[in-house]
C-alpha positions, 0 to 999 in steps of 0.5 A: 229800388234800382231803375228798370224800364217798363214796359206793357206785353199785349200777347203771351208771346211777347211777354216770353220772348221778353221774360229773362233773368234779367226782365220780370213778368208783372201782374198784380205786383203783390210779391215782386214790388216788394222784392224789388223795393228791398233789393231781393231780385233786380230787373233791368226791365219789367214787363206788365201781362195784365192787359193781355187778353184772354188771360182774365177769364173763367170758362166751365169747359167738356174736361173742365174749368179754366181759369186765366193766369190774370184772373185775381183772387177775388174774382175766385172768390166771388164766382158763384158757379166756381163755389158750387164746383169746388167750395174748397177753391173759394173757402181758399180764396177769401181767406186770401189776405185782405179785400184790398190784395185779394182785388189785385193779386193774380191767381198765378202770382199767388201760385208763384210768390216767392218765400216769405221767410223773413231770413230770406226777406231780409236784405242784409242775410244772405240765406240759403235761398239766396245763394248762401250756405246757412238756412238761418231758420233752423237755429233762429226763429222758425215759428212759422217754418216747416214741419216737412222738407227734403233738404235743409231750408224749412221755408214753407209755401204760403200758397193757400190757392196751391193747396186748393188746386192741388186737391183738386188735381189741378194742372197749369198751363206754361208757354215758353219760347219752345212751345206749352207744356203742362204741369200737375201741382206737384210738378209745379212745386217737386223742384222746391222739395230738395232744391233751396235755391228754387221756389217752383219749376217755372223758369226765366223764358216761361210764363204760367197762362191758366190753370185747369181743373178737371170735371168729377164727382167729388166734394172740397173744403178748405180750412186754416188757422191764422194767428189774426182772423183776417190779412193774415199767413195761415200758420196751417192750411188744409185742403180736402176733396173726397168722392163717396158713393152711399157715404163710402170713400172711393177716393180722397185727397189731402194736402197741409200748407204752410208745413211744407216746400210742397203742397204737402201730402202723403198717399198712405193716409188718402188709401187709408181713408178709401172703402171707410165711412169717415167718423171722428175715428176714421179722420183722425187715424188719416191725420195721424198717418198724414203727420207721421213723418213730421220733423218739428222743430223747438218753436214751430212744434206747435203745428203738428196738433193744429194740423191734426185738428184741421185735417179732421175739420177739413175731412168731416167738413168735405164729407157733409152734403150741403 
């Protein structure tokens, strides 16, 4: 690892006027140690957030909750009142690693955490998403890459708090040198769908600040499967809120994680799911138009009944009162 220098931000604006390409924002430093350990990134100065204040609180506010970009994963976890509003956020959330990162890791860093394709983790291989011509992936190993994509890289993200978020209709809070903007979860994420190189629409200069998830009558769930029950990347991930009335859909969302750049939906399958009772019948027609466009490859074609299994568990599971 290069030197750099360090240094502590006490406010958000110091650490925009700070952030470059060249200087890196550090919170929890689950996925930008590592980087900077294998010679991925390189800072020549680094630039802690975590003491800022303001930035570590959950609020339950007239539009909705807030929750502080320094906010860690485990404090998701925990929150009982944040559970009884959206129990897909906290069922994403423990499964989050292991008790360890979980105490550390940020809910931004987990929204923001680069690719964990080991081609791009490699630091001998200069991959696509490195600036290279050549996704690796597709012609090697891709057992845990994409099923989805609008370019050629089938590094997928790993996020399983973006796909919670996205469900829920989530938005972040984004405060550059020009001022703060808002992003929904598919904005967020929209650059990474055709464009290799990037991984989110956050840019050096801009800092995510909170996130915001609006107040309304819906249930959630969260489910994944992992190859280890525990500290392990989900293989699939699928998140699910529903609003019903007497048991009849008015309006559902569906996101898979882990198959795709994005947060990976498709609104043919949410309409259709709209005006129905769901059933075994009901969700598995959703899982079959939501998987319709899935482009599996020899070694990852696995996904596609996993997926198909789990968005019916997350489906049924939303639709249950309890």
């Amino acid at each position: 690892m290069k030197p750099f220098t360090y240094q502590r931000a006490l406010s958000v604006d110091t650490a925009v006027a700070e952030s470059s390409e060249r200087c890196r924002l550090l919170a929890g430093g689950i996925d930008l140690l590592g980087e900077l350990k294998e010679g991925l990134v390189e800072a020549d100065k680094v630039v802690a957030v975590t003491r800022i204040p303001g930035l570590d609180t959950i609020e339950k506010k007239s539009a909705g909750w807030t929750i502080g970009a320094n906010v860690t994963v485990a404090t998701i976890a925990a929150h009982a009142d944040l559970a009884r509003a959206f129990p897909g956020l906290a069922a994403a959330a423990r499964d989050v690693a292991s008790p360890q990162i979980r105490h550390v890791s940020t809910v931004a860093g987990n929204l923001l955490q680069h690719s964990r394709c080991w081609y791009y983790r490699h630091r001998d291989v200069t991959c696509m998403k490195k600036g290279g011509d050549v996704c690796y992936a597709r012609e090697g190993e891709h057992k845990y890459h994409a099923l989805f994509t609008g370019g050629y890289c089938i590094s997928p993200l790993v996020s399983s708090l973006a796909v919670a978020l996205t469900v829920l209709d989530a938005s972040v809070v984004v405060r550059g040198r020009g001022g703060e903007r808002r992003l929904t979860m598919a904005e967020l994420y929209a650059p990474a769908w055709d464009d290799h190189a990037v991984h989110h629409a956050i840019v050096p200069g801009e800092m995510l600040t909170a996130i915001e998830i609006p107040l309304a009558a819906r249930r959630s769930a969260f489910v994944q499967a992992s190859e280890k029950a525990s500290f392990d990347w989900a293989l699939v991930s699928c998140a699910v809120s529903l609003e019903l009335e007497g048991g009849v859909v008015r309006q559902a969302r569906i996101a898979l994680g882990a198959v795709s750049p994005v947060p990976y939906r498709d609104e043919r399958a949410e309409k259709a799911l709209v005006g129905t009772r769901l059933d075994e019948t009901t969700a598995d027609a959703a899982a079959a138009l939501l998987l319709e466009k899935a482009e599996p490859l020899p070694h990852n074609a696995y996904k596609v009944p996993i997926a198909r299994a789990l968005i019916k568990r997350a489906l049924l599971a939303a639709a249950t009162p309890g």
